[in-house]
C-alpha positions in Angstrom: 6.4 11.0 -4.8 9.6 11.4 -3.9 11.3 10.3 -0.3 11.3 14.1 0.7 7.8 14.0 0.2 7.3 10.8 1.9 9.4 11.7 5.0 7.0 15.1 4.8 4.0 13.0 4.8 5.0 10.9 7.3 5.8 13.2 9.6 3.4 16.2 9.3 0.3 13.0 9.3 1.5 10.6 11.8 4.6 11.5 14.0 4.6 15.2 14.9 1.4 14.7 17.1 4.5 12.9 18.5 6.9 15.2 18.7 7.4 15.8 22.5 8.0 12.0 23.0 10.4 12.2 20.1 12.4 14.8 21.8 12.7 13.3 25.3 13.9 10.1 23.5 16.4 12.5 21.7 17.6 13.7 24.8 17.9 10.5 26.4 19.8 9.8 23.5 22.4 12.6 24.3 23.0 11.0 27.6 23.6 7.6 26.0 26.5 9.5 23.6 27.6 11.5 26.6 28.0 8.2 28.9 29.4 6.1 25.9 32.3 8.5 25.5 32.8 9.4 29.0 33.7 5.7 29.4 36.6 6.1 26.7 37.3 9.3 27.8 38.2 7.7 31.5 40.4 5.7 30.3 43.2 8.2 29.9 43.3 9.5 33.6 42.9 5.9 34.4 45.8 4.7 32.9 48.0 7.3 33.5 47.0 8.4 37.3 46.7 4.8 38.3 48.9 2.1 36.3 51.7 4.8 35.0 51.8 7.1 38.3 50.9 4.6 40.6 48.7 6.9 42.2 46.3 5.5 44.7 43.6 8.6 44.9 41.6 7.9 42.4 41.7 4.0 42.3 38.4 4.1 43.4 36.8 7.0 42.0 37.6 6.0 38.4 36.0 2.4 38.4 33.3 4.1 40.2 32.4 6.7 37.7 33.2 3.8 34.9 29.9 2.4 36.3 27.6 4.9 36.6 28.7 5.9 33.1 27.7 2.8 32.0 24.4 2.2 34.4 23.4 5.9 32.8 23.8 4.4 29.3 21.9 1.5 29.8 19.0 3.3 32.0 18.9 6.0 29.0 19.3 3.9 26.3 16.1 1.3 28.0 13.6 4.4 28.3 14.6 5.8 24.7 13.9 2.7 23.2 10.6 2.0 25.2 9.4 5.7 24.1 10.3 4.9 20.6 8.4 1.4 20.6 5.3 3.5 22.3 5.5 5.7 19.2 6.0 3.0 16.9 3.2 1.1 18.2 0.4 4.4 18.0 2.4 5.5 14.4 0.9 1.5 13.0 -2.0 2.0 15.1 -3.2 5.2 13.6 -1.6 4.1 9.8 -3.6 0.7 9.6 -6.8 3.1 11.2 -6.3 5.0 8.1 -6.2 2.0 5.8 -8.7 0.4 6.9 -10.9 3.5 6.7 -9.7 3.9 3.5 -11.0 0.3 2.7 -14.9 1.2 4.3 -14.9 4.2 2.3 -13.1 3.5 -0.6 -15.2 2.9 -4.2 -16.9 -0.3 -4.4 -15.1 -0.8 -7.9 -11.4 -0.1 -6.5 -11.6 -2.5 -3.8 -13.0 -5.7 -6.5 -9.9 -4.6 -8.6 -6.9 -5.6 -5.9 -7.7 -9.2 -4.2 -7.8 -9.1 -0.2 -4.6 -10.6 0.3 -3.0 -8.1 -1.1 -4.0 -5.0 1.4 -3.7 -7.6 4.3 0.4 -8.0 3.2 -0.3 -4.7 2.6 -1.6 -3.8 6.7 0.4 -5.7 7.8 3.8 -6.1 6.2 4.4 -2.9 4.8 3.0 -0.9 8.1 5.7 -2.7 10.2 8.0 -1.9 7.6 7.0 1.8 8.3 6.5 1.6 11.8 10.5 0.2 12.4 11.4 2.9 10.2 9.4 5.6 12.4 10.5 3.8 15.7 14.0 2.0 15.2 16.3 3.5 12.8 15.3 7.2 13.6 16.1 6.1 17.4 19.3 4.5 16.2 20.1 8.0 13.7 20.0 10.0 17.1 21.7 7.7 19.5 24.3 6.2 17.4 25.0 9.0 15.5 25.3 11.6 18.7 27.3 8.5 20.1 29.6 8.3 17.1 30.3 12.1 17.1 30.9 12.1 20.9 33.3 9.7 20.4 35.1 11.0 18.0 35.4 13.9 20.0 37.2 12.0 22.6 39.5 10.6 19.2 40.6 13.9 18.4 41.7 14.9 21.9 43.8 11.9 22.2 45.3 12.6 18.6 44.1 14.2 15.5 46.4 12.0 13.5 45.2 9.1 14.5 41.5 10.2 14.0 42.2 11.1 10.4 42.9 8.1 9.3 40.4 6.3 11.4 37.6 8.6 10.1 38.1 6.6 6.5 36.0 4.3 7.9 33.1 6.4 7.8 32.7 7.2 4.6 33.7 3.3 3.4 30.7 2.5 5.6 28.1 5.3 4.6 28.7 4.4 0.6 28.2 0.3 1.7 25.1 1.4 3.5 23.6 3.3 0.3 24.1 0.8 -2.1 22.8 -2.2 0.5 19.8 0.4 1.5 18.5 1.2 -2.5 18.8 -3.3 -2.9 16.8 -4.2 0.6 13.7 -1.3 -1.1 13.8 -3.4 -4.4 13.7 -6.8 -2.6 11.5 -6.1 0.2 9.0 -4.7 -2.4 9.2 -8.2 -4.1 9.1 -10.2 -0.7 5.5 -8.1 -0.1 3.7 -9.3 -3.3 4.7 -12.9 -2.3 3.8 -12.1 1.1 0.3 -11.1 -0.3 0.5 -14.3 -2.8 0.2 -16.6 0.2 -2.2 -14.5 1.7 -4.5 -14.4 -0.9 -3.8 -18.2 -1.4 -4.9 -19.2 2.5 -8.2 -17.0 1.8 -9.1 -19.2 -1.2 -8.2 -22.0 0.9 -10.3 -21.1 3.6 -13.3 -20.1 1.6 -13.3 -23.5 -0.6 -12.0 -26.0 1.7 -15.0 -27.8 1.0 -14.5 -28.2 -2.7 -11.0 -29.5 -2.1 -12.4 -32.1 0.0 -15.1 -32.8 -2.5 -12.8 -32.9 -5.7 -10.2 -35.0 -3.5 -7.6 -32.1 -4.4 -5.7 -32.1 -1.2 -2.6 -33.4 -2.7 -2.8 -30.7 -5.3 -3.8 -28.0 -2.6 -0.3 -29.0 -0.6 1.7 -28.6 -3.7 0.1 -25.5 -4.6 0.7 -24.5 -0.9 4.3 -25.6 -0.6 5.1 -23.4 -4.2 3.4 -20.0 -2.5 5.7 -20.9 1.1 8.6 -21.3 -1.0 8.4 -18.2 -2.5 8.2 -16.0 0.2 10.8 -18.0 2.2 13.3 -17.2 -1.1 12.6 -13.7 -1.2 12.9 -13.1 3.2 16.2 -15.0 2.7 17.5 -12.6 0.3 16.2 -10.1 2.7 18.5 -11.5 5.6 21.2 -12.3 3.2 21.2 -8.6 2.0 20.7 -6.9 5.4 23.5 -9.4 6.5 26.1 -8.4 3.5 27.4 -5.6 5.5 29.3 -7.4 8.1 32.0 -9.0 6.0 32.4 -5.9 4.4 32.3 -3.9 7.6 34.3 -6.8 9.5 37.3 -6.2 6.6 37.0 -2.5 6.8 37.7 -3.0 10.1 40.6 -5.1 10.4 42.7 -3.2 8.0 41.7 -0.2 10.1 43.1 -1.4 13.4 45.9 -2.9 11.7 46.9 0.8 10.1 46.3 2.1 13.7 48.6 -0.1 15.8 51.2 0.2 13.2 51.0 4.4 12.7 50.4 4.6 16.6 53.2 2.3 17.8 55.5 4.9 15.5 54.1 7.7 17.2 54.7 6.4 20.5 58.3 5.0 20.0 58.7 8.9 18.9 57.2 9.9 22.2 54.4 11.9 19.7 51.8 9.6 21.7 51.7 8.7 25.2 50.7 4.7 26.1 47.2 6.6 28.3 46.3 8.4 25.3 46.8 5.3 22.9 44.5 3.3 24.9 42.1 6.1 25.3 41.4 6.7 21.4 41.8 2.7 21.1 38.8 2.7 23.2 37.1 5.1 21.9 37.4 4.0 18.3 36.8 0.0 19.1 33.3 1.7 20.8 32.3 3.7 17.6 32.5 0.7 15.9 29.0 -0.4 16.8 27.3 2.8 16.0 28.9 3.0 12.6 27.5 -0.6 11.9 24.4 0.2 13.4 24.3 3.2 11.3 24.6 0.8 8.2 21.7 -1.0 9.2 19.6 2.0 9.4 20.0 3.2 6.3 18.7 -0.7 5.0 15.8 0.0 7.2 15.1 3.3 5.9 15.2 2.2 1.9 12.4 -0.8 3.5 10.4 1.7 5.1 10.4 4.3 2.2 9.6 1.5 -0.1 6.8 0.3 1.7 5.4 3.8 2.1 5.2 4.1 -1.1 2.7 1.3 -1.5 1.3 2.2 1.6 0.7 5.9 1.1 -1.7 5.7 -2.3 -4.1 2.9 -0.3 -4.3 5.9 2.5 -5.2 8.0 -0.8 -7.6 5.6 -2.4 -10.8 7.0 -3.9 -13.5 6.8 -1.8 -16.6 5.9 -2.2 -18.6 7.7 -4.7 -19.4 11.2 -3.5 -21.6 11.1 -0.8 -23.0 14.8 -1.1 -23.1 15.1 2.6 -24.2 18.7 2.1 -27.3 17.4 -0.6 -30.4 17.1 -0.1 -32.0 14.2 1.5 -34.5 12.3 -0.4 -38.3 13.4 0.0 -39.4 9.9 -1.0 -43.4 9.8 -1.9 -44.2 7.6 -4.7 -41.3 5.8 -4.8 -40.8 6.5 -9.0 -37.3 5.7 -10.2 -36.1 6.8 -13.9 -33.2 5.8 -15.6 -32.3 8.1 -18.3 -29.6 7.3 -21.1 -27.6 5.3 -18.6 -24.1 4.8 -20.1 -21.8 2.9 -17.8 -17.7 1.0 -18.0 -15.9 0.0 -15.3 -12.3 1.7 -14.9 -10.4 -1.5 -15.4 -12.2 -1.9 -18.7 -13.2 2.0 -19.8 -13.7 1.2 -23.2 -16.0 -1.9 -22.6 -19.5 -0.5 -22.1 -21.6 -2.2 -19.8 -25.2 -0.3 -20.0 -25.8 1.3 -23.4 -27.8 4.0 -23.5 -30.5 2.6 -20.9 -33.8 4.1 -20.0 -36.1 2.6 -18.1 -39.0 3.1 -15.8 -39.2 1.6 -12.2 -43.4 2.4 -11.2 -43.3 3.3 -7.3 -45.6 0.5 -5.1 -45.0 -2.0 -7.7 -42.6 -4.9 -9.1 -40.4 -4.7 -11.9 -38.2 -7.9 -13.2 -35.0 -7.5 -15.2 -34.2 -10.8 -16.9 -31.6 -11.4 -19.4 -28.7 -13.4 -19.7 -25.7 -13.4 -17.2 -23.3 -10.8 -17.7 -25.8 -8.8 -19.6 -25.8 -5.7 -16.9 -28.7 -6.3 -14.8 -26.8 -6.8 -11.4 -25.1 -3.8 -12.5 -28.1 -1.3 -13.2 -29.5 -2.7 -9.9 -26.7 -0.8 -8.5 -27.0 1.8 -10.2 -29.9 2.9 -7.2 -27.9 2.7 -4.4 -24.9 4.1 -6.1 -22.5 1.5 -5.7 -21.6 2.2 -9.2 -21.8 5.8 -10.7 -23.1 6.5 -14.4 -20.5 7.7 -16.8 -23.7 9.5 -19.0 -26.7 9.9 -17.9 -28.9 10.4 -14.4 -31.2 8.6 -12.6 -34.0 9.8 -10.9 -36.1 9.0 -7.7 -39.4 11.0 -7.1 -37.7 13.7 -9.7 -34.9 14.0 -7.8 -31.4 13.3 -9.4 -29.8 10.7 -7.0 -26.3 12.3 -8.0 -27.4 15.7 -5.7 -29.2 13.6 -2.9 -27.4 12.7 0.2 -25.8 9.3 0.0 -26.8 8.4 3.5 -30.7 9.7 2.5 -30.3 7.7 -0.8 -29.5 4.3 1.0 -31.6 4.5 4.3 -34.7 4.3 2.1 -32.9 1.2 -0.4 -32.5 -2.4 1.2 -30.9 -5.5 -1.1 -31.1 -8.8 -0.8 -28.9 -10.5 -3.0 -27.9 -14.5 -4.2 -24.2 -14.1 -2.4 -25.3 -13.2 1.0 -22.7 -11.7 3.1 -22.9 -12.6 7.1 -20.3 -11.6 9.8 -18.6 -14.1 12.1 -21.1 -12.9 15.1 -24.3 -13.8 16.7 -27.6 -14.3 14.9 -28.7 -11.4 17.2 -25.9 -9.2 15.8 -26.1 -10.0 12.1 -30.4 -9.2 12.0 -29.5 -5.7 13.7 -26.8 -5.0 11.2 -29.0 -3.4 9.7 -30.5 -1.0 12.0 -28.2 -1.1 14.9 -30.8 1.3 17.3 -33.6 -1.4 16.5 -35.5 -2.9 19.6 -35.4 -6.9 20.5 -39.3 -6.7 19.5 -38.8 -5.4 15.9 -35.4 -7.7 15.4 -38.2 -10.9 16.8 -40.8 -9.3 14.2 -38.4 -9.2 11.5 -37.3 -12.7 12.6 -40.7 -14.4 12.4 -41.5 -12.0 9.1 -38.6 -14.0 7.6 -39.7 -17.1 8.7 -36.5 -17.6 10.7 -38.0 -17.8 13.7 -38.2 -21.5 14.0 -34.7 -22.5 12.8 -33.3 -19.9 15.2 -35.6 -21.5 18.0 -33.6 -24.6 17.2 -30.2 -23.3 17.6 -27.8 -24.3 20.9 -28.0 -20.7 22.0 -30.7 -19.3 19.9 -30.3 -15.7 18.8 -26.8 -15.4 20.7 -25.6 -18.5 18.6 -22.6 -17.1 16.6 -22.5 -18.5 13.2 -19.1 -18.5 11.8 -17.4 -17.2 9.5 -20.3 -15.7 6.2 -22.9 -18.4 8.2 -20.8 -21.3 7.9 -22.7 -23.2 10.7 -26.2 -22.3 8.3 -27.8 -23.8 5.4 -28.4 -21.5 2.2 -31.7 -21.2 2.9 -31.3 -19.9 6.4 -28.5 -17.2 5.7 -30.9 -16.4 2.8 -34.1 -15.6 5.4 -31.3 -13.7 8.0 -30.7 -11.5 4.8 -34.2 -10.9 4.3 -35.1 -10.8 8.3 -32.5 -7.4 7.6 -34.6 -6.0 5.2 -37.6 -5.9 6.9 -36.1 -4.3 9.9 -34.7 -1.9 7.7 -37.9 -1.1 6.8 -37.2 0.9 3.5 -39.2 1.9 0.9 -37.4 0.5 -2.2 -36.5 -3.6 -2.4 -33.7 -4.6 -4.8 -33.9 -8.3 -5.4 -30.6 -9.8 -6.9 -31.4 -13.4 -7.7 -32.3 -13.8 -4.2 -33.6 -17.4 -4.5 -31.5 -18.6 -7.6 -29.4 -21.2 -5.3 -32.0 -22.9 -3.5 -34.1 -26.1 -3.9 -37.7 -25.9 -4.6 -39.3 -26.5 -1.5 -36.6 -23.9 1.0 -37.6 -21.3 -2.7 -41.4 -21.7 -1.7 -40.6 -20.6 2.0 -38.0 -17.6 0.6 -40.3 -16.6 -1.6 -43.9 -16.3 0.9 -41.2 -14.4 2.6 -40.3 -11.8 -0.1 -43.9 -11.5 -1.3 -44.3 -10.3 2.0 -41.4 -7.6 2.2 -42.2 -6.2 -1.2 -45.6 -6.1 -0.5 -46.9 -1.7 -1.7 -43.0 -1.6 -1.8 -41.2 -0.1 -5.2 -39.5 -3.4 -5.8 -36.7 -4.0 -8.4 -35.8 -8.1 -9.1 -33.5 -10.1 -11.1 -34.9 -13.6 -11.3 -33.4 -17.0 -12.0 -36.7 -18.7 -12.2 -38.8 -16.8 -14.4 -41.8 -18.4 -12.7 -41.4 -15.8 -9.9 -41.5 -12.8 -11.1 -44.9 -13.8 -14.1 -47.1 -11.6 -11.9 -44.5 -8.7 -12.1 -46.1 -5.2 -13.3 -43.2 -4.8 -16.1 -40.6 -6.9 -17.2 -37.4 -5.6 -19.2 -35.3 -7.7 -21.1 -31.7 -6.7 -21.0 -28.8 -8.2 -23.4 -25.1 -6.9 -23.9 -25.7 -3.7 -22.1 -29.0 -2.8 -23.6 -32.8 -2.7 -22.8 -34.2 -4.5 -25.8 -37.6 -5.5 -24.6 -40.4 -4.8 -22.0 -43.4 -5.7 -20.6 -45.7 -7.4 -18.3 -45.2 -11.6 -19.5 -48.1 -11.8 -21.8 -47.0 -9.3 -23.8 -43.2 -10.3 -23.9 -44.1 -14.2 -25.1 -45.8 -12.8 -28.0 -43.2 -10.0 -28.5 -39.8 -10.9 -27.8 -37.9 -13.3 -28.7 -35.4 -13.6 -26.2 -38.0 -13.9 -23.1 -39.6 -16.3 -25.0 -36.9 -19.0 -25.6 -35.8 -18.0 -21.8 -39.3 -18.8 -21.2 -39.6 -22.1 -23.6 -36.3 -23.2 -22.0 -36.9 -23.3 -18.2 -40.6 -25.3 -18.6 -38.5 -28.1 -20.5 -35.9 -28.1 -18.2 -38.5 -28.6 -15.5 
């Protein structure tokens, strides 16, 4: 994409639902030009009427319009800018909307790919990056440049002689602005990645703070800290000192400039080509379209950031969302509860050429439990989600009732598919809050019998504020085993028809297992129920067991059969009674 196209984007998504506010400011940039070279303009009647003529009628009149001039700049110039900042402000409002609804509906896979840290730089730096592009420099493009063109104006009138040679300027300036503008793109681009290093660094820090207590790795932790800090400090001060390289360069430009112009003009007026009013005038006049010119230099810097930043920015808006959600399908007539894998073939697009699932089929019988063991990294968590489409077959289909998931209604698919899974993922909110996640129309009396179902009640009795108790950040304030019941209090007040099981008990000791697990037999009870176990002893009284490895189904059964007949499940087996 090039920057035409981004400036198109830009505009016809996020500012020209703008547009009238961007016009007043325009206009109230006109007034600002008009007011900053009236002031110059003044000048020449000034001088001559008053100090050359010595005449007394407009001694007041000139001073006085000097300062409504200027009040009419600053008043114009104040609600421009506040306009502009209002548009910024909804421009980021509506881009990091987009993002982050990009990130809630973007494919499960795609967002694992690209750590946190990186789309929070990413909200964050970049959109304000953006936003000052939208708000600032296109403010400073009308003002200063309608300023600079009034002014010259006035320049002209004075002496066209003059105004050629102090026009030079403007191209010097407009060719130091380019080349500063295409170097600020390349290093702000640099200064987000570290921006997202350090990020990314204070989540890890955050979410293990406990280890590095534990391992005594503080010291390390500050180095590791002070290396992430550094960097980004480097790269913003390359930032300042390349936004900053103008000024000598402008500063130089400059003093040769004036220097050529008192020189030329003090020739012109000895010849009587140039009278002292209309010196002062254009000296005026020039010294004032000094600042827009550097301004103008500026803008161009914050334009290359801005474009840059789109440009990261822009394809996070465009992510891939979430598998398609066939809101137009069917929705699933759910009966028996049957699910049927056939010929499964499955990579993940970081690794296309690494299959996961080979060639799977398998049967899932509706009302009953099926256990997929195997060894980690074997496929199992991925086939279990498969069903809810998280992940989408590359060959194959899969089946409910008959019905081929892929042509179902996404929202049908999942209302009737609950998970409880060994990483369980809370919110930062009250106990209350995180049981009704899951059906947010749900009634105190079914979130209290979903409670009790999931033997939480009694832990939850014991909390400061009970149900209303906010438990910090994932559950910080709860034990394993109690964010484990929350997880499985949502389930049952989900109420669906299909329970996917995802080691949901591997992590906990052998008495907090015994609670999970009266717990689960409860929620899976005439339930088609699909569970990857740890401990093989929970899952003996399963209907059908499969045994997956590399990818592959290679055994099934109930557990008699599978001790006699595989191999695998046997030394699995043989294995976990010796460790115990």
């Amino acid at each position: 994409m090039n920057n035409t196209d981004i400036f198109k984007r830009l505009y016809n998504q996020y500012t020209s639902r703008f547009i009238i506010k961007i016009i007043l400011a325009a206009l109230l940039s006109v007034l600002v030009a008009i007011s900053t070279s009236a002031t110059a303009w003044l000048l020449d009647p000034a001088i001559e009427k008053i100090f050359i003529n010595k005449d007394q009628t407009l001694i007041i009149l000139i001073p006085f319009a000097i300062i409504l001039a200027f009040t009419t700049k600053g008043i114009s110039l104040y609600f421009a800018k506040l306009i502009m900042i209002n548009v910024g402000e909804e421009v980021k409002k509506i881009i990091q909307t987009d993002m982050l609804n990009s990130f809630i509906k973007a494919d499960t896979e795609t967002i694992e790919n690209k750590h946190s840290g990186n789309y929070i730089s990413n909200l964050n730096f970049d959109v304000q990056q953006i936003t000052r592009m939208l708000s600032e420099a296109f403010l400073s493009l009308f003002k200063d440049g309608l300023t600079l063109i009034g002014l010259l104006i006035v320049m002209f009138y004075q002496n066209w002689k003059l105004s050629l040679i102090a026009i030079i300027m403007i191209p010097l300036a407009s060719i130091t602005a380019k080349v500063l503008g295409k170097r600020m793109g390349k290093v702000s681009t640099q200064a987000q990645e570290r921006s997202g290093d350090l990020n990314r660094y204070l989540i890890d820090l955050f979410k293990n703070h406990k280890i590095i207590k534990i391992f005594q790795r503080e010291d390390f932790e500050k180095s590791r800290s002070e290396i992430f800090v550094n960097n980004l400090k480097e790269k913003s001060a390359k930032i300042a000192a390349v936004y900053i390289r103008s000024a000598p360069v402008m500063e130089f430009l400059t003093g040769i400039m004036i220097a050529i112009l008192i020189f030329y003009s003090g020739k012109l007026i000895i010849n009587e080509e140039l009278g002292i009013n209309n010196f002062f005038s254009f000296l005026a006049a020039m010294m004032l379209a000094y600042q827009p010119v550097k301004t103008l230099t500026k803008v161009n810097v914050a334009i290359g950031q801005g474009l840059a930043a789109a440009k990261r920015i822009l394809p996070i808006v465009d992510m891939e969302v979430e598998i398609n959600s066939n809101e137009k399908g069917k929705s699933l007539d759910l009966k028996d509860g049957n699910i049927l894998f056939n010929n499964i073939n499955f990579s993940y697009k970081s690794n296309y050429e690494n299959k996961v699932l080979k060639d799977v089929s398998a049967e899932f019988s509706g009302g009953k439990m099926t256990a997929l063991v195997g060894h980690s990294g074997s496929g199992k968590s991925t086939l279990l989600n498969m069903i809810p489409r998280i992940y989408y077959p590359n060959e194959g289909n899969i089946k409910i009732d008959e019905q081929d998931i892929s042509k179902i209604n996404l929202n049908s698919l999942r209302k009737e598919i609950s998970i409880v899974d060994q990483n369980v993922t809370l919110f930062d909110d009250t106990v209350l809050n995180n049981i009704k996640y899951a059906n947010p129309n749900a009634s105190l009396e079914d979130i209290y019998e979903a409670a009790e179902n999931a033997m939480c009640k009694d832990f939850i009795e014991n909390l400061d504020d009970k149900y209303e108790t906010r438990i910090g950040e994932n559950g910080v304030k709860l034990s394993g085993g109690e964010k484990q019941r929350l997880s499985i209090a949502r389930a049952f007040l989900k109420k669906s028809k299909i329970i996917l099981l995802d080691e949901a008990t591997s992590s906990l000791d052998s008495e907090t297992e015994d609670k999970i697990q009266s717990a689960l037999n409860k929620l899976i009870l005439n339930k088609t129920t699909i569970v990857i176990a740890h401990r093989l002893s929970t899952i003996l009284n399963s209907d059908k067991i499969y045994v997956v490895d590399q990818g592959k189904i290679i055994d099934s059964g109930n557990h008699k059969d599978l001790l006699s007949s595989s191999n695998v499940y046997k030394n699995f087996y043989e294995r976990q009674i010796k460790q115990n």
